[in-house]
N, C-alpha and C positions, 0 to 999 in steps of 0.2 A: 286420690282418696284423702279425706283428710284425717289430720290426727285428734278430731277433737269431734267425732261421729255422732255422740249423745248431746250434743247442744243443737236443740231446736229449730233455731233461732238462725234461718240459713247468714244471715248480713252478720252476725256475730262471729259464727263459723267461720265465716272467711277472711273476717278480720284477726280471728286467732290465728290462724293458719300463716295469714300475713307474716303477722308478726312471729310469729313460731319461723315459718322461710327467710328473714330478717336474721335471728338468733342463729339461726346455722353458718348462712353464709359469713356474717361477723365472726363466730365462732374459727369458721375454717381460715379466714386471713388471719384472724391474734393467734394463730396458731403454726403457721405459715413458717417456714424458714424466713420468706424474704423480710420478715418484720423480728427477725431472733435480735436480740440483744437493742430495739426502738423500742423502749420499754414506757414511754409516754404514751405513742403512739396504742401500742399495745393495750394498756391500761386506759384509754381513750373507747377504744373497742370495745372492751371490757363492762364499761360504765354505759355505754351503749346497747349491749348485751343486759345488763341489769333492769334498765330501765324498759326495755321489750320483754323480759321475763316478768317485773314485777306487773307490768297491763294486764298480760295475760293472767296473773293473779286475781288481781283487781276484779278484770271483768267473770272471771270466775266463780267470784264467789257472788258478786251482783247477781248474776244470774242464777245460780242457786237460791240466792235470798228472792230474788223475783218468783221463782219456782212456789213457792209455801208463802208467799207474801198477799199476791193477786190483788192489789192494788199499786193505781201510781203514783201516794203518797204515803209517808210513814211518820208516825209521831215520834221525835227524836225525845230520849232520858234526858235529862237537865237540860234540856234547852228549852226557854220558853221565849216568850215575847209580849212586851208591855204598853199593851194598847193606849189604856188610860193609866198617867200617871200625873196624881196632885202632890205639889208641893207642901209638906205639912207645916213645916220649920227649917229656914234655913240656917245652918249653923255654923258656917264661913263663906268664902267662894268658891272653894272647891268641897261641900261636903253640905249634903242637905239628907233633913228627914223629911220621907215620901211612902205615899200608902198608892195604891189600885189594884188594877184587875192586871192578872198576869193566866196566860193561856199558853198550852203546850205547843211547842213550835212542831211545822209539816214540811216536810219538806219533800218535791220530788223525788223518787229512787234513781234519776237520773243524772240528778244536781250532788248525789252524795260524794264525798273522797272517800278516800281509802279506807282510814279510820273509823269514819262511820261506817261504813260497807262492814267490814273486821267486827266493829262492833257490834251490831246488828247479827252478823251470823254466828257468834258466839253467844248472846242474847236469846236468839231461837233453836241454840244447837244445832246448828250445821257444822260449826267450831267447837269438838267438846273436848280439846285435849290443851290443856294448858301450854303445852313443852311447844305444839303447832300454831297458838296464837302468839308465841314469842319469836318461833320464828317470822312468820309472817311480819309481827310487827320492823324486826331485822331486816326482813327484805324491802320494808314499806322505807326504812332511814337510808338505806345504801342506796335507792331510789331517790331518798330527798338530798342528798346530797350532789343531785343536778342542779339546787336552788342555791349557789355559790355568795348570795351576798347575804344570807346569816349564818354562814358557817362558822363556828367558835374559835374554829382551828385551820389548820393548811388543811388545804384539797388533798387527800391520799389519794396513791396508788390504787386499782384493782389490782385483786391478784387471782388465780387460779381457785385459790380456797373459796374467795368471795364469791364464784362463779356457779361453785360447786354446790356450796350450801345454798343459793336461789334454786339451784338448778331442784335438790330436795325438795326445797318449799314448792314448789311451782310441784314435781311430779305429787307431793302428797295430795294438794287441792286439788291437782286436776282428776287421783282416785277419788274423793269424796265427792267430789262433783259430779261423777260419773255415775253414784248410784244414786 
């Protein structure tokens, strides 16, 4: 049976589920006696475990936002893009004055990250609780810190706390998404 009954979408479904069976079994070894006191190791787990909870986010709330969207492109806020652009004056090498046409950027619902996804369903209210779009964004950064080479700082530890609070963020979305 799966744990994620109200999504549609059978290929999604079992992709949650995947990764949901992923998040356990990880779960049960960083838990494990025989890895007590491999605290790398452990926190390797861990960071693995994060990154399968925040998908399942991710795809979450995609899907929801697909839900009340019903098309396969969406017009993103501040993005645009500058089809024609003339030179009017330029006023060094690196600095010119320019006029044209500028047009709201589209982009697929399938091409979107995270952030825009977040964005988006906080935008249409799917996301109407502020304290829940901060988490989310929390769990969107413990997530990018699998992208090690613009980190500002050492790579941290996971720890159990950090596990905990996806693990909230992950159970909220997935009630909201359920109704």
């Amino acid at each position: 049976m799966s744990n994620f009954p109200f999504v549609s979408d059978k290929i999604l479904q079992s992709n949650l589920d995947m990764s949901f069976a992923h998040i356990v079994d990880l779960l049960t070894l960083s838990e494990s006696d025989q890895y007590k006191g491999k605290n790398l190791l452990v926190s390797s787990l861990r960071k693995t475990i994060i990154i399968h909870t925040a998908s399942i986010i991710e795809a979450l709330l995609l899907w929801k936002f697909k839900q009340i969207c019903k098309t396969d492109k969406v017009e993103l806020d501040n993005e645009w893009r500058y089809p024609d652009i003339r030179v009017i004056y330029p006023v060094n090498s690196s600095e010119e004055v320019i006029a044209g046409i500028r047009r709201k950027e589209q982009k697929d619902l399938d091409r979107l990250d995270f952030r825009r996804i977040t964005d988006l369903c906080q935008k249409h209210k799917i996301i109407k609780s502020k304290r829940l779009r901060e988490g989310i964004d929390r769990v969107r950064e413990l997530r990018n810190r699998m992208h090690i080479g613009g980190l500002p700082e050492l790579e941290k530890e996971y720890t159990k706390n950090d596990l905990e609070f996806c693990f909230k963020i992950a159970k909220k979305v997935k009630d909201l998404s359920s109704k």
